[in-house]
C-alpha positions as CSV (number, residue, x, y, z in Angstrom):
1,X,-3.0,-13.2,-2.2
2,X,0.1,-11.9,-0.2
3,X,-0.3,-12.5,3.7
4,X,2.1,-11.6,6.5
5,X,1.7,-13.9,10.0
6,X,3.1,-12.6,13.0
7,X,3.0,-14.8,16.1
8,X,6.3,-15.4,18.3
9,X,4.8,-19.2,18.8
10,X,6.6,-20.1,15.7
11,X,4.5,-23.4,15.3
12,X,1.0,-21.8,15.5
13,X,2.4,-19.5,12.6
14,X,3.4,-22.0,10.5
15,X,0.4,-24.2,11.3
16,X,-2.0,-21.3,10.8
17,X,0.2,-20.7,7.0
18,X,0.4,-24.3,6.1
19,X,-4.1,-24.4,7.0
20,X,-4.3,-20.7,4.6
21,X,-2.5,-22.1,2.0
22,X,-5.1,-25.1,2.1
23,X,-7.9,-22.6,1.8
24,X,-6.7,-19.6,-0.1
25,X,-4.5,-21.1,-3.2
26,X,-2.2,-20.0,-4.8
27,X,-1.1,-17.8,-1.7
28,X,1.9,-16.6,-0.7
29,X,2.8,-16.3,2.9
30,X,5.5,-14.5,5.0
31,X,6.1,-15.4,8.7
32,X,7.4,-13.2,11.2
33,X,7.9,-14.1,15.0
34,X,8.2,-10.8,16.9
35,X,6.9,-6.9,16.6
36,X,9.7,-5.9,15.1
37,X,9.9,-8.5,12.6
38,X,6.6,-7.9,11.5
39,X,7.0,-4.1,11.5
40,X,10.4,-4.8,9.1
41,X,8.7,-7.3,6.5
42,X,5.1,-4.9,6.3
43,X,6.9,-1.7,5.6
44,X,10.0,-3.3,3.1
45,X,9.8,-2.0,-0.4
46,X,7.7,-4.2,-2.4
47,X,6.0,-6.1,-0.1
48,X,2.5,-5.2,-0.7
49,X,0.9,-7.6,1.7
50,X,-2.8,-7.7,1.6
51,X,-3.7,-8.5,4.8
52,X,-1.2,-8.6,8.1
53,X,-2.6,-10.8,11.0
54,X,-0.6,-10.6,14.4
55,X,-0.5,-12.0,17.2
56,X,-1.0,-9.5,20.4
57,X,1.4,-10.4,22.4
58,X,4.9,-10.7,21.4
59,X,8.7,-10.1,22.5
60,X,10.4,-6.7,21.5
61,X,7.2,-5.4,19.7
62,X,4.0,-6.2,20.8
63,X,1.0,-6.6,17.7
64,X,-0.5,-3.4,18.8
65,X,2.3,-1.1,18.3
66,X,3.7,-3.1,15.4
67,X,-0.2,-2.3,13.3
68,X,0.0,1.0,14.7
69,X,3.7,1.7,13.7
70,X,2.5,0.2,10.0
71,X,-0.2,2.2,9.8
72,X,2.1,5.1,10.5
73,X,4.4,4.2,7.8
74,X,2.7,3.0,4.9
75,X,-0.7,5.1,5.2
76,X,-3.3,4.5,2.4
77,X,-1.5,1.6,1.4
78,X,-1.8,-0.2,4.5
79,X,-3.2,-3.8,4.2
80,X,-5.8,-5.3,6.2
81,X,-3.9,-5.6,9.8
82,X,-5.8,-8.3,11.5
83,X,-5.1,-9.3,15.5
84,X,-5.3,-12.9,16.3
85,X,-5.7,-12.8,20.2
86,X,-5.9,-15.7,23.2
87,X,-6.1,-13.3,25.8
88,X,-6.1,-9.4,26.2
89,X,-6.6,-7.3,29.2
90,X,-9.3,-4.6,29.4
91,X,-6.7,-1.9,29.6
92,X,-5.5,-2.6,25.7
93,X,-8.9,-2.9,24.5
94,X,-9.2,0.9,23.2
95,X,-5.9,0.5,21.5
96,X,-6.6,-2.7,19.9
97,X,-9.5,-1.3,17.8
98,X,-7.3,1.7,16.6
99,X,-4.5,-0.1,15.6
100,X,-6.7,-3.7,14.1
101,X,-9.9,-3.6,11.1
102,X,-10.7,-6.9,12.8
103,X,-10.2,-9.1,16.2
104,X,-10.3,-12.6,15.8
105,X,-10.0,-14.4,19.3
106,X,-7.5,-17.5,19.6
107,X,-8.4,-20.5,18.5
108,X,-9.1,-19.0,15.4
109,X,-12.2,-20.5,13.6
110,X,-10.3,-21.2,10.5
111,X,-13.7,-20.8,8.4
112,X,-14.3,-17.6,9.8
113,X,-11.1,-16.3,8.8
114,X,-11.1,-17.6,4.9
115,X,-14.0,-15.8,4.8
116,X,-13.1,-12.7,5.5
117,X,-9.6,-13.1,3.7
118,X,-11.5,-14.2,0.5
119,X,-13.8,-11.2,1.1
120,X,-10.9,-8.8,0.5
């Protein structure tokens, strides 16, 4: 399995990869710590991630218009884009469910989320 993680707390991305790769062996894991970043590393030739979890908020791209600009690009062949969120305002609610197939809510249960990783 091919995963992208986009969070711009650099730790909590490499914590959340290092916990995966505990999980979800063999795995291979790409990191990303901004929007645009994550936007860059989904839509690169040959990456065929499959599954992209982000982070909502983030400098210079936020998650939501990072999924939705992937989405835009890579059509049918975009991967699961799942948002990992500690906080979100009722205002980006409606945009969060076009742009995500899931919502998982900071801290992430880690046994929730190898589940539905190893259901893909």
């Amino acid at each position: 399995m091919k995963l992208l993680i986009a969070d711009d707390d650099r730790e909590t991305a490499e914590s959340l990869a290092e916990l995966l790769e505990l999980f979800l062996a063999p795995l291979q894991v790409v990191l990303a710590f901004d929007g645009v970043q994550a936007l860059e590393a989904a839509t690169a030739g040959g990456s065929a991630f499959d599954a992209i979890l982000t982070d909502i908020e983030m400098p210079r791209m936020d998650g939501i218009n990072a999924a939705l600009r992937i989405k835009s690009s890579l059509g049918r062949a975009t991967p699961v884009l799942i948002a990992l969120t500690g906080h979100v305002g009722i205002s980006k609610l409606g945009a969060i469910t076009d742009a995500f197939d899931h919502v998982l809510v900071k801290p992430v249960k880690i046994d929730e989320l190898v589940h539905l990783l190893r259901a893909l």
